[in-house]
VEXDREN-2710 file (C-alpha; in Angstrom, 1 decimal):
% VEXDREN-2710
k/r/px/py/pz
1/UNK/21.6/-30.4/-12.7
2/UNK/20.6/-30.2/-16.8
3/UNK/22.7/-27.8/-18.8
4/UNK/19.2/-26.4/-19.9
5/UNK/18.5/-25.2/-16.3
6/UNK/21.8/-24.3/-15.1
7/UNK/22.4/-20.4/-15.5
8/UNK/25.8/-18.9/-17.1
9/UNK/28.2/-18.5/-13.9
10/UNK/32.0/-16.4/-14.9
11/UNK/34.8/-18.8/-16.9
12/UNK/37.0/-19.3/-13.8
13/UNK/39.6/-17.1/-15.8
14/UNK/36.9/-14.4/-14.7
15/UNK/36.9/-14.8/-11.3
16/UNK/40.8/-15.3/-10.9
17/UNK/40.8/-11.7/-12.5
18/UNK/38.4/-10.3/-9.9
19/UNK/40.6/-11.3/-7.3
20/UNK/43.6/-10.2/-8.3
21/UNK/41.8/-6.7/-8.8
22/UNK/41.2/-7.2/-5.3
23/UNK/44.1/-9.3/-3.6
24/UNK/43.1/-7.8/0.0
25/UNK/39.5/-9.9/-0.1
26/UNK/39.1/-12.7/2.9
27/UNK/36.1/-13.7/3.0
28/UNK/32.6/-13.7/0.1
29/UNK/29.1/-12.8/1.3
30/UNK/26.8/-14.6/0.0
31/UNK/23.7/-13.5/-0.3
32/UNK/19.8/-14.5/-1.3
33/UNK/16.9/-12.5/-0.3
34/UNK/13.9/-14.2/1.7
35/UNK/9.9/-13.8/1.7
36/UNK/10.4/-10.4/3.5
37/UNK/12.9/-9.3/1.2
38/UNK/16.3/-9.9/4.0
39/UNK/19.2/-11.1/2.9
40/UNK/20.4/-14.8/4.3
41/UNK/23.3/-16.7/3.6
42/UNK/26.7/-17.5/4.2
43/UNK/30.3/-16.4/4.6
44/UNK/32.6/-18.2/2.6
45/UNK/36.2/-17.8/2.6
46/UNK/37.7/-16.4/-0.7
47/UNK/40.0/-19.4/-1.0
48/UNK/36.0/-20.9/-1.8
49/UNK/35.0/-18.9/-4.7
50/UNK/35.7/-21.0/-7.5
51/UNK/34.1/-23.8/-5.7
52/UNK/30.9/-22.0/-5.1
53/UNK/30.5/-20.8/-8.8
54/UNK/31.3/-24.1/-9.9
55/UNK/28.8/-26.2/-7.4
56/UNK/26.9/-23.3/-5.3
57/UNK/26.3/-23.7/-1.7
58/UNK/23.3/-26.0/0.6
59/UNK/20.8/-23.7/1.7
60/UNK/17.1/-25.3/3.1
61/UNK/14.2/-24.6/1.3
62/UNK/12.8/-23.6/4.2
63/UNK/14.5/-19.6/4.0
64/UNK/11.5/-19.1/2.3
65/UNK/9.6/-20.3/5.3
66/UNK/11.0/-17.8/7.7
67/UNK/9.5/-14.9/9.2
68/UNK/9.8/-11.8/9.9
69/UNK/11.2/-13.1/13.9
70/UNK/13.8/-15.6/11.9
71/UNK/11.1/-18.5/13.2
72/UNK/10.0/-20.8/10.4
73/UNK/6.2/-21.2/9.9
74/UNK/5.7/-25.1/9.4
75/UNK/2.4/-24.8/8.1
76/UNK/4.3/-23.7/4.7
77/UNK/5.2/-27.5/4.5
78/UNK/8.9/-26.2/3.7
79/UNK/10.3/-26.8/7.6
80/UNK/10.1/-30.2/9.7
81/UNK/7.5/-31.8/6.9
82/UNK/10.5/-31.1/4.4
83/UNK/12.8/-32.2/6.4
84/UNK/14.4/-29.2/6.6
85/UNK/16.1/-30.4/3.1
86/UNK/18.8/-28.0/0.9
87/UNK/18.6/-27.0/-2.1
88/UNK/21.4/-25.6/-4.3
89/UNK/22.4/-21.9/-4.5
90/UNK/23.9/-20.7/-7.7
91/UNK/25.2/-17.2/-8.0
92/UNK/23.8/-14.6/-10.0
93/UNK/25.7/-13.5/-13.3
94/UNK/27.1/-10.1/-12.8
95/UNK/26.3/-9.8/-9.4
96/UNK/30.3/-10.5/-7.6
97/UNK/31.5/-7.3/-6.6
98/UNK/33.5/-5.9/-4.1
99/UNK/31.2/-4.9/-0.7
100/UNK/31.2/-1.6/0.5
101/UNK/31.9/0.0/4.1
102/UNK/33.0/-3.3/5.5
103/UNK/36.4/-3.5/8.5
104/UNK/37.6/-6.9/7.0
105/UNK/38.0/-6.5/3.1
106/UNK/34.8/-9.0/1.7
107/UNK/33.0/-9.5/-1.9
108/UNK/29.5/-10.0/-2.1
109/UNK/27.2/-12.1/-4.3
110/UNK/23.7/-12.5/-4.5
111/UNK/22.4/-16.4/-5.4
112/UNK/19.2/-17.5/-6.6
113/UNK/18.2/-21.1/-5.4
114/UNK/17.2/-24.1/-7.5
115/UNK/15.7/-27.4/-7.5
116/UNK/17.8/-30.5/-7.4
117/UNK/16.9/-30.3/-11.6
118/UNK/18.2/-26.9/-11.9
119/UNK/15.1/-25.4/-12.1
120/UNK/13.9/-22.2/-10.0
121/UNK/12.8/-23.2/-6.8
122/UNK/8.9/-23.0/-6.7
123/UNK/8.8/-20.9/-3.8
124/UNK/11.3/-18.3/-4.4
125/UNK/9.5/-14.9/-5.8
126/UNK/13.0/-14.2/-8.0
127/UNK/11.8/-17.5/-9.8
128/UNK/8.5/-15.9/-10.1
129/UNK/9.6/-12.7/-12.0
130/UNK/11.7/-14.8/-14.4
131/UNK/9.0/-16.8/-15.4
132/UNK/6.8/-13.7/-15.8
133/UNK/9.2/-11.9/-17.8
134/UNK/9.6/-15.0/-20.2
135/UNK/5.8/-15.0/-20.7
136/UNK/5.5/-10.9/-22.0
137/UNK/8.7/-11.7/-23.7
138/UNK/6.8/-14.9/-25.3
139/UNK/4.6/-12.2/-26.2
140/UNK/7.3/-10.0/-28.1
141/UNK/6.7/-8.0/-25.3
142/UNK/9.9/-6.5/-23.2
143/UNK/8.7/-5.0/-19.5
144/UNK/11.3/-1.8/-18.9
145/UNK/10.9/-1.5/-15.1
146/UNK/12.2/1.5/-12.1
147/UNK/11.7/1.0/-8.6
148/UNK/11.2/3.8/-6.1
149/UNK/11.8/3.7/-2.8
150/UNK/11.3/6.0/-0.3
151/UNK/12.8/5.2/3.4
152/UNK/13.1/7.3/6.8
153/UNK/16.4/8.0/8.7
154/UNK/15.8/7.9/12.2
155/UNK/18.0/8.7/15.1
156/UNK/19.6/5.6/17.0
157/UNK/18.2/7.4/20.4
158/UNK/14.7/6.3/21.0
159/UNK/12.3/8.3/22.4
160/UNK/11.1/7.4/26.1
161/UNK/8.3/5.0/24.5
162/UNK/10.8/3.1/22.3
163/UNK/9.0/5.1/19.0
164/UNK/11.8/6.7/16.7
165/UNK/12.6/10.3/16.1
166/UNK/14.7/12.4/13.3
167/UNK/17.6/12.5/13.6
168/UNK/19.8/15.9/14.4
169/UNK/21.3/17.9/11.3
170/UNK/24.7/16.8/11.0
171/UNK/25.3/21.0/10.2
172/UNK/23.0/23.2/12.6
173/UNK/22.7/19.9/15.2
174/UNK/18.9/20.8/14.9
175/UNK/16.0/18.2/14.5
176/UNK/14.1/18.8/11.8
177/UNK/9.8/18.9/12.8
178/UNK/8.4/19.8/9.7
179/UNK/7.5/18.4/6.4
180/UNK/10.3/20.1/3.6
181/UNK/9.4/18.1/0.4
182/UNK/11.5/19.0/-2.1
183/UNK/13.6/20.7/0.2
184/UNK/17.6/21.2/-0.9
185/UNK/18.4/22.3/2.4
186/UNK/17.8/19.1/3.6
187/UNK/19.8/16.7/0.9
188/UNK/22.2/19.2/1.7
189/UNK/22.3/18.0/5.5
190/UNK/22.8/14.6/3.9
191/UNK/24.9/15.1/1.3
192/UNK/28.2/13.0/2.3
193/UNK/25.4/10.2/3.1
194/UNK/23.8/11.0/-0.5
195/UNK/27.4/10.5/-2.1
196/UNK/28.6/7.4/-0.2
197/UNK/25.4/5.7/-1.2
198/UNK/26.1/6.4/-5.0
199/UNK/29.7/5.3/-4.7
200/UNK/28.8/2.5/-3.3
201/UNK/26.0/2.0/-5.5
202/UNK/28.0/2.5/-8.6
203/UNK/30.6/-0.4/-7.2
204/UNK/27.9/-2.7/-6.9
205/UNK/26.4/-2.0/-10.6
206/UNK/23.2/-0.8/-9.3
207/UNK/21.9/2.3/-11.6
208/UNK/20.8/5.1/-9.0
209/UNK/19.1/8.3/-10.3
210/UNK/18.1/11.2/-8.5
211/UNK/17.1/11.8/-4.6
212/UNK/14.7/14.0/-3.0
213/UNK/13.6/15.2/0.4
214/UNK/9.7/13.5/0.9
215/UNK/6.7/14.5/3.0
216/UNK/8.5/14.3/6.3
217/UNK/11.6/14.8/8.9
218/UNK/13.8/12.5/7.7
219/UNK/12.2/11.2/4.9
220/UNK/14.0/10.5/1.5
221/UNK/13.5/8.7/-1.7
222/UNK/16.6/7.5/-4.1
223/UNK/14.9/6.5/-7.6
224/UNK/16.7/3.6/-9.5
225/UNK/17.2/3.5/-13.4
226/UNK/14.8/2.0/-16.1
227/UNK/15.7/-1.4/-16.8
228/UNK/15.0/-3.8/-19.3
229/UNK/15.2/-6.5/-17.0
230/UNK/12.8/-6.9/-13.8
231/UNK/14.6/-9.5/-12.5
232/UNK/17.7/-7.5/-12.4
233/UNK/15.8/-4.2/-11.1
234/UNK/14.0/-6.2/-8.0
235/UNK/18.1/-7.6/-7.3
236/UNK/19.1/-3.6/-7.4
237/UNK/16.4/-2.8/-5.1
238/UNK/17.1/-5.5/-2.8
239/UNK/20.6/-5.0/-2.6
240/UNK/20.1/-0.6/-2.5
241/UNK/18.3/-1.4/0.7
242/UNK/21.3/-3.2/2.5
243/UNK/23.8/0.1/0.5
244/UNK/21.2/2.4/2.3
245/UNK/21.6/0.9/5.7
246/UNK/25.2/0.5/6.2
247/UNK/26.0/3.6/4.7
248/UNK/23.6/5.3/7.4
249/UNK/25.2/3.3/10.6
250/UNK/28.5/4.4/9.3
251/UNK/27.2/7.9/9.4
252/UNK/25.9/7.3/12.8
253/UNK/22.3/6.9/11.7
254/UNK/20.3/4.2/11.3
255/UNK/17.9/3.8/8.0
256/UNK/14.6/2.0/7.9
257/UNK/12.1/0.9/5.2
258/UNK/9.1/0.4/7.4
259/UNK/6.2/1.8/5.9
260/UNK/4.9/3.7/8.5
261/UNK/7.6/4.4/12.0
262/UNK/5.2/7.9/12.3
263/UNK/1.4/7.5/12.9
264/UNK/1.2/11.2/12.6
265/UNK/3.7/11.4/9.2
266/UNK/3.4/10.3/5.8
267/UNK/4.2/6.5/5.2
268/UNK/7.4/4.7/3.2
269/UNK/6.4/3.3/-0.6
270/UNK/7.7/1.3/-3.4
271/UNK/6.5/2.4/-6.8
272/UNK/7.4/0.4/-9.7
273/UNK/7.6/2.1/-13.3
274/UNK/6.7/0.0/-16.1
275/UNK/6.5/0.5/-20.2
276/UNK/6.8/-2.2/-22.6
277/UNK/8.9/-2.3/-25.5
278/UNK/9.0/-4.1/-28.9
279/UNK/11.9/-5.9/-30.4
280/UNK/13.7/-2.5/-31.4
281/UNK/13.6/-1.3/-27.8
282/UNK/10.5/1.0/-29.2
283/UNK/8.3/2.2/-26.2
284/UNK/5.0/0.4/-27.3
285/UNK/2.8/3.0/-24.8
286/UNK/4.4/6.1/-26.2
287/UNK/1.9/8.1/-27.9
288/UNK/1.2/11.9/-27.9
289/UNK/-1.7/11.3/-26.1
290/UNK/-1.2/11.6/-22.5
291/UNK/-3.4/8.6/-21.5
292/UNK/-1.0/6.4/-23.7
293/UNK/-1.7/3.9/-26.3
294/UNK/-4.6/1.4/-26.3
295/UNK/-2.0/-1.7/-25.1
296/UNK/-1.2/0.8/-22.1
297/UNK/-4.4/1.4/-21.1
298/UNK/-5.0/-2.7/-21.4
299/UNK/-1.6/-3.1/-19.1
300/UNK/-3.4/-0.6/-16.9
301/UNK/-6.3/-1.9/-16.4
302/UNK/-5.2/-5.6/-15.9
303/UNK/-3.2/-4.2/-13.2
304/UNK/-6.1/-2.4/-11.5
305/UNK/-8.5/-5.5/-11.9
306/UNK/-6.0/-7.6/-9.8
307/UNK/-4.9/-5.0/-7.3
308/UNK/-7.7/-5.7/-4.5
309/UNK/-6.6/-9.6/-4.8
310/UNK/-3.3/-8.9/-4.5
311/UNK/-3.6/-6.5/-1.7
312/UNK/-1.7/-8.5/-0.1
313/UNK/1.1/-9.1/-2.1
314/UNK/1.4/-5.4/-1.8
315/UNK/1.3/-4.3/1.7
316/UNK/2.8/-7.6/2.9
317/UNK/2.8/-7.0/7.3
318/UNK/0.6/-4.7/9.9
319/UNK/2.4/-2.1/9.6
320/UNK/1.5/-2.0/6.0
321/UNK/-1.9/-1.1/6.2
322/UNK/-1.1/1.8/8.4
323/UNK/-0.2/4.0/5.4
324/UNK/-3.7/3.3/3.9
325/UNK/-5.0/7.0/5.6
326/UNK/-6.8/9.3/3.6
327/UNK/-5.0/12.5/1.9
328/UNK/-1.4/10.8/2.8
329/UNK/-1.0/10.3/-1.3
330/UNK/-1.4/6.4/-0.4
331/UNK/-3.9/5.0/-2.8
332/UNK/-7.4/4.0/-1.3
333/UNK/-8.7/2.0/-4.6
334/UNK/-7.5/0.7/-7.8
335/UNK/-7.9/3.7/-10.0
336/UNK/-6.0/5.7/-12.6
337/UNK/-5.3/9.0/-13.4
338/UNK/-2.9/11.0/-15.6
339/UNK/-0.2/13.0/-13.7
340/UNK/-2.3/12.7/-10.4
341/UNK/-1.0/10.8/-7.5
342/UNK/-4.3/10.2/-5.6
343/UNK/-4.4/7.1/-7.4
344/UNK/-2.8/3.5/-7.3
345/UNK/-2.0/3.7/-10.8
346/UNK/0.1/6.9/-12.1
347/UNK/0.7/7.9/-15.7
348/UNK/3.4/10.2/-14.9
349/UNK/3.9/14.2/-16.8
350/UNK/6.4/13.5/-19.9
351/UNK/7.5/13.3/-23.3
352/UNK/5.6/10.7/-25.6
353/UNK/9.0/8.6/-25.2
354/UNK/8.9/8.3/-21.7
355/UNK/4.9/7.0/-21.5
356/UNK/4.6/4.9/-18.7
357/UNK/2.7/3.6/-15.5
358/UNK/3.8/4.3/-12.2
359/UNK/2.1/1.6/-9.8
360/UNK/2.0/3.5/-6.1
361/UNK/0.2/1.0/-3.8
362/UNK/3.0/-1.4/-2.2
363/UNK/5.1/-0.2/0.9
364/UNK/8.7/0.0/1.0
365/UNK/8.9/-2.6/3.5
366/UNK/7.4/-5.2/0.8
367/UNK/9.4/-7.8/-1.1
368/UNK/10.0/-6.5/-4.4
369/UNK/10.1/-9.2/-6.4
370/UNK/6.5/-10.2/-4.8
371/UNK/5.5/-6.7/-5.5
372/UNK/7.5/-7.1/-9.5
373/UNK/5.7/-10.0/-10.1
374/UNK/2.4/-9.0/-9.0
375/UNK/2.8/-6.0/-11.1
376/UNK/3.7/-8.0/-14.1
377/UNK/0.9/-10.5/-14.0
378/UNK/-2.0/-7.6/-13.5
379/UNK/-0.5/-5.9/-16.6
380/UNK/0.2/-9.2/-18.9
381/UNK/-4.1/-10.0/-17.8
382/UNK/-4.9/-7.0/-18.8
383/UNK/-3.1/-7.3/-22.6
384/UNK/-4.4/-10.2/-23.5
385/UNK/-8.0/-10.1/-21.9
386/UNK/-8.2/-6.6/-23.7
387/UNK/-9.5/-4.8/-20.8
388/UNK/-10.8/-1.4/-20.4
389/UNK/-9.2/0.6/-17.5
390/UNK/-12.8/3.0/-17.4
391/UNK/-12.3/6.6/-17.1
392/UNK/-9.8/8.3/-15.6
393/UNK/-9.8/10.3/-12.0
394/UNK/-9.6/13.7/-12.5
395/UNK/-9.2/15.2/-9.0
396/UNK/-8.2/14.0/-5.6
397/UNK/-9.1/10.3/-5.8
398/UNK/-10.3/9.9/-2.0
399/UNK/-12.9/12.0/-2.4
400/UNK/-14.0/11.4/-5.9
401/UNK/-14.6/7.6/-5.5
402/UNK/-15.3/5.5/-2.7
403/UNK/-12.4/3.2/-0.8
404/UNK/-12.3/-0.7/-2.1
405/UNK/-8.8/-1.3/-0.6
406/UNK/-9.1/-2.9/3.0
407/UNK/-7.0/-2.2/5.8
408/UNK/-6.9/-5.2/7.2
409/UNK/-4.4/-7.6/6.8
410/UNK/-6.3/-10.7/7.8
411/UNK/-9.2/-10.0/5.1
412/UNK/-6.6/-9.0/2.5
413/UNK/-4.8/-12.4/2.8
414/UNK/-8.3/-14.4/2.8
415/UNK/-8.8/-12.4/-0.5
416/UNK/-5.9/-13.7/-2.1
417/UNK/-6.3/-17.3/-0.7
418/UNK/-9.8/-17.3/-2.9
419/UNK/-8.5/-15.5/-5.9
420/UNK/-8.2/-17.5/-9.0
421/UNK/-6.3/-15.4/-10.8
422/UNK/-2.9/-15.5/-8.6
423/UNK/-3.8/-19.3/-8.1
424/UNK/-2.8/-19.5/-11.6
425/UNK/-0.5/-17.2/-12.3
426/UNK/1.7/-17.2/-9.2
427/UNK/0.6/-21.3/-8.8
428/UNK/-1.1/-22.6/-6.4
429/UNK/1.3/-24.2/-4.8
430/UNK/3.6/-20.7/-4.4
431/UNK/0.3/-19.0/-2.9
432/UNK/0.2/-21.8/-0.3
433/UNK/3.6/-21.2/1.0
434/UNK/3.1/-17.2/0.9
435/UNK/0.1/-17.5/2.7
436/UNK/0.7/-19.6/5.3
437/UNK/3.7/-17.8/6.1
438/UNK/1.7/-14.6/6.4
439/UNK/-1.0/-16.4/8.3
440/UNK/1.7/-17.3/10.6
441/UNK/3.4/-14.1/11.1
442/UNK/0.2/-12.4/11.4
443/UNK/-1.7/-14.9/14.1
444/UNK/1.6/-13.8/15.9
445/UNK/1.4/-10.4/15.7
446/UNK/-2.2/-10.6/16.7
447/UNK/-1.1/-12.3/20.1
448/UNK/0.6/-10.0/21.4
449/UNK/-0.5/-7.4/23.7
450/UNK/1.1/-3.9/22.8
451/UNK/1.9/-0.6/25.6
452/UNK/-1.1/0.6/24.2
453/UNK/-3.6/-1.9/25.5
454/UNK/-1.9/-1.3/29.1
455/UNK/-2.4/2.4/28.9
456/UNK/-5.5/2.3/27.5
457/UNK/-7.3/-0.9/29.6
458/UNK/-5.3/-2.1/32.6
459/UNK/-6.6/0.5/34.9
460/UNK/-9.6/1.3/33.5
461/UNK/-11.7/-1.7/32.7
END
């Protein structure tokens, strides 16, 4: 591995100090996230952890092969064609910590994997946002990046059919049945969940902000701080997710980022906030005009050209698509709008400081550094193709313009398969793994017969 590939890793002096901080520690999770954002790895035990900083662990290539079932596709060329071969997982600086809500005391670290060079592995989306980064910072450009995410907690009872429910109020034993948004009542119901997420949160370094009750029973969203590092804001939201499900089973509850478990209730989103900065940290969109400044509305409009290519990268299984109903606040086409959230693209209410675009199309079951680096491309076109975003949407976006977004999955991944702009800015040979792994988990899906066909057709045709 060159010393110009390999990433800073903690002076062994570093780590001996984290352990003695934590003497009690058996065993290390490590951790690396996957094409639909799970996290894979290994337990190691702790007498391994200068080891694996030192060398990293053996992990196939072909993680990023896997579907949503744990099956690898092999058209991806990454499985049997690869020969199943490892590549080298190095731990990510700053990322050891302590896990939370575990029986056996355990650390956790998250890795990213690499070639046998040192370089990013081609087919990992992390490498993707890195690279990405590097090119608006090539720019003297600085992305400062937020991710929402909104998720559901269910009830671990099913209903009869197998389809979820809200849970009961941990104070009245109630269900909830109707839509509160905003409602305190409700994070007050919560509110020992609410504070073990943020300890936990807080242990793992990852920046939480505020928390609200959404659009339905059970619905929440947890906003994450601005950072000045996407990379480092997709690994937060990542590892939020995993904070966000443990600390719900603990509390008897299970937690789920599917973007739509209610056909009848609003769906589950990720929306990323991004401004750009100059080399004094100065907010390059900030302007007393609320439509921004001129490079904003370039960003903007890069990112709204490549939306309906990357529709895919966006809403990234079925399910996905199933949030795409009219007057559900899910974006129908790649418009923009001050303070209006009809549309994909969002500049949000707020001093000139805080000028920035929210972008409000992917689901929260999408991986978010395919959605981060999506995001990033679209706005980095846009800059330097000097694009004009149009005029902006002044009232409900579903009925003031027609829908260009499909809602199928199959036409959305043919549509990025013939795009030439993700051919070259995500490679061609990325979108060939990405699609073919969708392909794969999609022809799946599509083979299977669901209860609905049998209640609908068995008898009756």
């Amino acid at each position: 591995m060159t010393a110009a590939h390999r990433p800073p890793v903690p002076h062994q002096d570093d780590i001996a100090a984290f352990l003695s901080a934590n003497p009690d520690i058996a065993v290390v999770d490590t951790l690396i996230a996957d094409h639909n954002g799970i996290l894979r790895g290994k337990k190691i035990p702790v007498d391994g952890l200068a080891a694996f900083y030192a060398q990293g662990i053996g992990l196939p290539g072909s993680l990023y092969a896997i579907d949503i079932s744990g099956e690898t596709i092999e058209a991806t060329g990454l499985g049997f064609a690869d020969g199943d071969a490892d590549r080298i997982c190095l731990p990510v600086p700053g990322r050891l910590h302590r896990a939370p809500g575990r029986g056996r005391p355990a650390a956790q670290v998250l890795m990213a994997m690499r070639e046998a060079d040192g370089a990013p592995f081609f087919a990992d989306p992390r490498a993707l946002v890195e690279r990405l980064t590097a090119d608006l910072r090539s720019d003297g450009l600085t992305p400062v990046v937020a991710v929402e995410l909104e998720f559901y907690l269910i009830d671990r009872e099913r209903l009869p059919d197998g389809a979820p429910q809200p849970p009961a109020s941990p104070a009245s034993g109630r269900r909830q049945r109707t839509s509160q948004v905003y409602g305190v009542d409700e994070l007050d119901d919560i509110d020992d969940l609410l504070a073990e997420i943020e300890i936990d949160c807080a242990g793992l370094g990852i920046p939480v902000d505020s928390a609200i009750s959404e659009y339905a029973p059970g619905q929440y969203e947890i906003n994450l701080r601005h950072r000045a590092d996407p990379v480092a804001a997709c690994d937060d939201a990542v590892l939020f997710k995993r904070v966000v499900r443990r600390a719900a089973e603990r509390h008897g509850l299970q937690a789920t980022f599917i973007a739509k478990p209610y056909a009848d209730r609003s769906g589950s989103g990720l929306h990323v906030h991004l401004s750009l900065t100059d080399a004094e940290g100065r907010n390059l969109f900030a302007a007393d005009d609320v439509a921004g400044t001129p490079l904003l509305r370039q960003a903007l409009a890069g990112m709204a050209a490549t939306m309906e290519d990357g529709l895919a990268l966006f809403l990234q299984n079925q399910n996905s698509y199933r949030r795409l109903r009219p007057d559900t606040y899910v974006p129908h086409a790649p418009c923009w709008a001050v303070n209006n959230r009809t549309c994909a693209l969002r500049i949000p209410h707020g001093p000139p400081a805080s000028r920035r675009v929210e972008h409000r199309l992917a689901g929260a079951d999408a991986n978010p550094y395919v959605v981060m680096a999506a995001v990033l491309a679209g706005a980095r076109h846009g800059i330097v193709n000097q694009l004009d975003p149009g005029p902006p949407v002044t009232g409900d976006a579903c009925k003031e313009i027609p829908r260009t977004l499909s809602n199928s999955w199959a036409m959305a991944l043919d549509r990025l398969d013939r795009s030439a702009f993700y051919a070259e800015a995500f490679g061609r040979r990325y979108l060939h793994v990405y699609l073919a792994l969708k392909r794969g988990e999609r022809d799946k899906f599509a083979g299977c017969v669901t209860p609905l066909e049998y209640q609908w057709y068995l008898d009756k045709v």
